[in-house]
N, C-alpha and C positions, 0 to 999 in steps of 0.2 A: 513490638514486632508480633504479626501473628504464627502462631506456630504451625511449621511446616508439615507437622501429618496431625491432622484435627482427629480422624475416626479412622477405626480398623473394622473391616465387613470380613465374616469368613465364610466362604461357600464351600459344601463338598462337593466335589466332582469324581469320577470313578476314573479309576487309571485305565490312561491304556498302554499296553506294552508293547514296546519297540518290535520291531520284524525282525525274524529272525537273521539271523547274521548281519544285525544294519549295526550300522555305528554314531555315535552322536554326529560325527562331523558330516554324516551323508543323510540323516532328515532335514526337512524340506520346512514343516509346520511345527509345534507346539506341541498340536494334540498326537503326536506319534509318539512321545515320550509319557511315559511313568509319570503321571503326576498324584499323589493323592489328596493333597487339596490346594486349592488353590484361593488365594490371598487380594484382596482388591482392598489398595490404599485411599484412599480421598485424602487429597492434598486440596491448599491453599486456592483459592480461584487467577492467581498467577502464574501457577504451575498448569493450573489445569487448562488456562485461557476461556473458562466458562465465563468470566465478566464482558461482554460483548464482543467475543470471540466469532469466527467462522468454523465450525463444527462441524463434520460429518455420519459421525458415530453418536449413536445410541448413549451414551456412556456407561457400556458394559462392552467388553472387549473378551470372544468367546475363544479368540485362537493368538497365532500370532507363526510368522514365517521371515523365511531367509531365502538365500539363494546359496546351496553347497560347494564347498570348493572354491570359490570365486573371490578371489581380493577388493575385488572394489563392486561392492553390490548397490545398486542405486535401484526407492522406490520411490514414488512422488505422487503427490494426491492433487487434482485440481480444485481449485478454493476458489470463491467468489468472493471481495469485498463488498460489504453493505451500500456503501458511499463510496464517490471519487469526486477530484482523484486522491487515492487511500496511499499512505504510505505503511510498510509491513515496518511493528515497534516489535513485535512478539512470535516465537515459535513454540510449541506443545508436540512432545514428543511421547509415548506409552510404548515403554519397554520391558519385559519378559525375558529372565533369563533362567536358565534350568540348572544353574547353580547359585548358592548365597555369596553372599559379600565377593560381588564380581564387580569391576570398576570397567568403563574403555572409556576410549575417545574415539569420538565421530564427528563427521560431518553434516554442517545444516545446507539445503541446495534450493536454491530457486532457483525457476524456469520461467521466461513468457512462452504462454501457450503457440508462439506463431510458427510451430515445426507442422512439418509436411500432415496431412490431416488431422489438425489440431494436437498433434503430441507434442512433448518440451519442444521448444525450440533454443532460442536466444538465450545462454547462460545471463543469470542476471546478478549474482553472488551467492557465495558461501562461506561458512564460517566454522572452524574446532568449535566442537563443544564436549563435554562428557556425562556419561552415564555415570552415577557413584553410588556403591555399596546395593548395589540390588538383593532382595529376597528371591531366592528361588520360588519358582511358579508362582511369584506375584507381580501383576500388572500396576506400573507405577509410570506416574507421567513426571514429565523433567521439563518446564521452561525457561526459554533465553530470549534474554531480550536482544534484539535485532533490529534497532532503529538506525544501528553501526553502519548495515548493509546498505543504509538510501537507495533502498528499492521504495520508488514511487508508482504505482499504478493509476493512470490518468484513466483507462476503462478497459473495460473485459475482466479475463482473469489469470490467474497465474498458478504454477504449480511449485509444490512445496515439497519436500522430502531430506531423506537422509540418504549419506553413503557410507558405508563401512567395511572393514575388513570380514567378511561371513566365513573365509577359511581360516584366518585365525582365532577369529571371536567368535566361535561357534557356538556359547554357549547363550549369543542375544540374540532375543528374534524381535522382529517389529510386531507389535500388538492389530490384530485385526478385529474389526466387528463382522459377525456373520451373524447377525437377527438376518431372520427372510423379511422384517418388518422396514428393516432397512434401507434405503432408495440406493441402489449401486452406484458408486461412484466412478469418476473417471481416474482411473488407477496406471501406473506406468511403471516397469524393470528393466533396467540397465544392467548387463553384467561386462558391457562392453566402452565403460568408460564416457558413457551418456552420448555416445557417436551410433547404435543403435536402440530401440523403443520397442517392449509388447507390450500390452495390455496385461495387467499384472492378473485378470480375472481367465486368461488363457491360461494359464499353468497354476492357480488357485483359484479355483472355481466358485469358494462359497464363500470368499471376500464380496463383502460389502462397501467395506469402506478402512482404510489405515488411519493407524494411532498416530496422527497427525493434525495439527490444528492451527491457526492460524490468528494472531488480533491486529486487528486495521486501524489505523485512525485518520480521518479526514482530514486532509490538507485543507483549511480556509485561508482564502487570500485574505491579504493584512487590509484591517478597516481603512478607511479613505480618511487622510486628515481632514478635520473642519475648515471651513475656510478662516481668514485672517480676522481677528476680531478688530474689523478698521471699516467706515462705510464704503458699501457695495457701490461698485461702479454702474452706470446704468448710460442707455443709450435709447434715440427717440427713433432709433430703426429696429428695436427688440426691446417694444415695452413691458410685454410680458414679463420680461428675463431681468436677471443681475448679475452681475459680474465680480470676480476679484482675480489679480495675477500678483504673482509673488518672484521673483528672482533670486537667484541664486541667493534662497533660503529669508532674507533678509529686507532688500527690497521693495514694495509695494507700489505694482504699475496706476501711471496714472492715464484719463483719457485724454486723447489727441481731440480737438475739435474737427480740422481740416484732416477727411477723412476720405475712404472708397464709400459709395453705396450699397445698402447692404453688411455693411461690417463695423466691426468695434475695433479701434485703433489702437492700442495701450502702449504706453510710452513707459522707458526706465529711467536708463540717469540721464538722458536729454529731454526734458519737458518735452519738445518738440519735434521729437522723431519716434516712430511706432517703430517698435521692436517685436510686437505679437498682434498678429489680425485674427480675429473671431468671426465666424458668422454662423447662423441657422439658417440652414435650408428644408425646404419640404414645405409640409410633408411627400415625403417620397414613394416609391411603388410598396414597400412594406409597412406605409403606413407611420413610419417615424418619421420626428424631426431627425436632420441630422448635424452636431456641431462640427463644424470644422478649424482648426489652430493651427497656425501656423506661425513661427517665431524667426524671429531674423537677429538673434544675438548665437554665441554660443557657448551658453550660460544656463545650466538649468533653471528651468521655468517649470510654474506650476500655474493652472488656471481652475475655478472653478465657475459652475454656472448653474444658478439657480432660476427653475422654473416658480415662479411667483405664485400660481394659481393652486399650486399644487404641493408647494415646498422644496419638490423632487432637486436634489443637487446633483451633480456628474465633476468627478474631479479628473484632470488631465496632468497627468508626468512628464514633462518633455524633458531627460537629461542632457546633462552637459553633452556639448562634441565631445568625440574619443578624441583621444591626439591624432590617430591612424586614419580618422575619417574625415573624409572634404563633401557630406551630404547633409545639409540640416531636416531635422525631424519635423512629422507634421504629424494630425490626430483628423481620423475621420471616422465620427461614433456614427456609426449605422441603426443604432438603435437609444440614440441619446435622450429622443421625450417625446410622449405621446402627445400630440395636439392638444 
């Protein structure tokens, strides 16, 4: 196992003290409070989601804020995935609190960005998680994995955030970066149960970007099976090409002689009745061939077809009929094979 806190960094920072007649529970920021130094932990790169993480922050975190009084405080960071479409496995949270060995539970919240001029919109999940044992005035990041949620992002991006109680857990605040070096981010505050949105840089102005972070990984569709190791069918209307179809898993079509023109006839358990017709057409206005399959059992079928010249294969899925459905399937690759 690697161990969860590798290095201890200590900075001084000069206090600053409270206003006069404030109270903990009615600061806003970090730096309002008495700190006199302050502690930056470097954790694991799972915690920290620096291993091909989406990051907004510098990785120094100079303040950190809440919202006063408010039960259910929500801020959310929007985050881009590298690739799609990304499913979110990972959340990275940097927490501050102005007392030690303080524990809560909170909330992790995705958003799709499709709300009224790009703010949250479409709840997309959340999840308890918790803060444990925090160092006073030291910034420490907490991740969770989040594969649970099946949030999938097919493109664009999405927003990230926590919510928690800031009247009762007064003493956390969310970690902010304020370098001016910084590219401001698009930041967002809820104190209204995520049914109203501001811009989290209207009411903290020298936020950069929150202690929040994000790891994506790329959905890849599943490899295409090889075709059948049994010889290719082949036909004297698509000499270029090769064929093979398989049936319900098992199978292996054979060809019809007494055929349509233009097409490949492929028979199953009757020698002599076609169950699936093939043809190529084109090329067409975009310049592809295009395959077309159509099957007449309903029995899942699988077809492949390989261009000769080229090697290039294309594999076709036709599943079974549903019970519920009286429509047989068909495949029309629009972009099947370049001449």
């Amino acid at each position: 196992m690697r161990t969860a806190l590798k290095a201890f960094l200590m900075t001084a920072t000069l206090a600053t003290p409270v206003a006069y007649g404030a109270s903990a529970e009615s600061v806003k920021t970090m730096s309002e409070l008495p700190r006199p130094l302050q502690w930056m932990k470097a954790k694991d790169a799972a915690s920290e989601c620096t291993s091909g993480g989406v990051i907004r922050d510098d990785n120094s975190f100079e303040n950190g804020l809440r919202i006063p009084f408010v039960s259910d405080a929500r801020f959310v960071q929007l985050l881009h995935p590298q690739a799609y479409p990304a499913r979110l496995d990972r959340v990275c949270v940097c927490w501050a609190s102005s007392e030690s060995l303080e524990s809560m539970s909170y909330n992790l919240l995705v958003y799709d960005d499709n709300g009224s001029g790009g703010q949250p919109g479409t709840f997309l999940g959340g999840k308890q998680v918790s803060a444990v044992n925090l160092t006073a005035f030291a910034d420490e990041l907490f991740g969770y994995e989040c594969s649970d949620l099946n949030v999938t992002v097919p493109s664009g991006d999405l927003y990230v955030g926590v919510q928690w109680n800031s009247a009762s857990e007064f003493h956390y605040f969310l970690c902010t970066d304020e370098s001016p070096s910084t590219p401001t981010s698009t930041m967002y505050t809820s104190s209204s149960g995520g049914t109203l949105w501001s811009a989290v840089t209207s009411n903290y102005p020298d936020t950069r970007a929150l202690g929040v972070r994000a790891h994506f990984t790329q959905v890849l569709p599943p490899a295409d099976p090889p075709p059948p190791s049994a010889p290719a069918l082949t036909s004297s209307q698509y000499p270029g090409f090769r064929f093979w179809v398989r049936i319900s898993d098992t199978r292996l079509g054979t060809t019809v002689s007494d055929c349509l023109p233009e097409t490949v006839c492929v028979a199953g358990a009757i020698p002599t009745r076609a169950e699936v017709f093939v043809r190529i057409v084109g090329p067409k206005s975009n310049g592809y061939l295009w395959p077309n399959v159509i099957k007449f059992n309903t029995t899942k079928t699988e077809v492949w077809i390989q261009q000769i010249s080229t090697g290039e294969i294309q594999y076709y899925l036709l599943p079974a009929l549903p019970t519920d459905s009286d429509t047989l399937p068909g495949v029309v690759d629009k972009t099947g094979f370049l001449p």
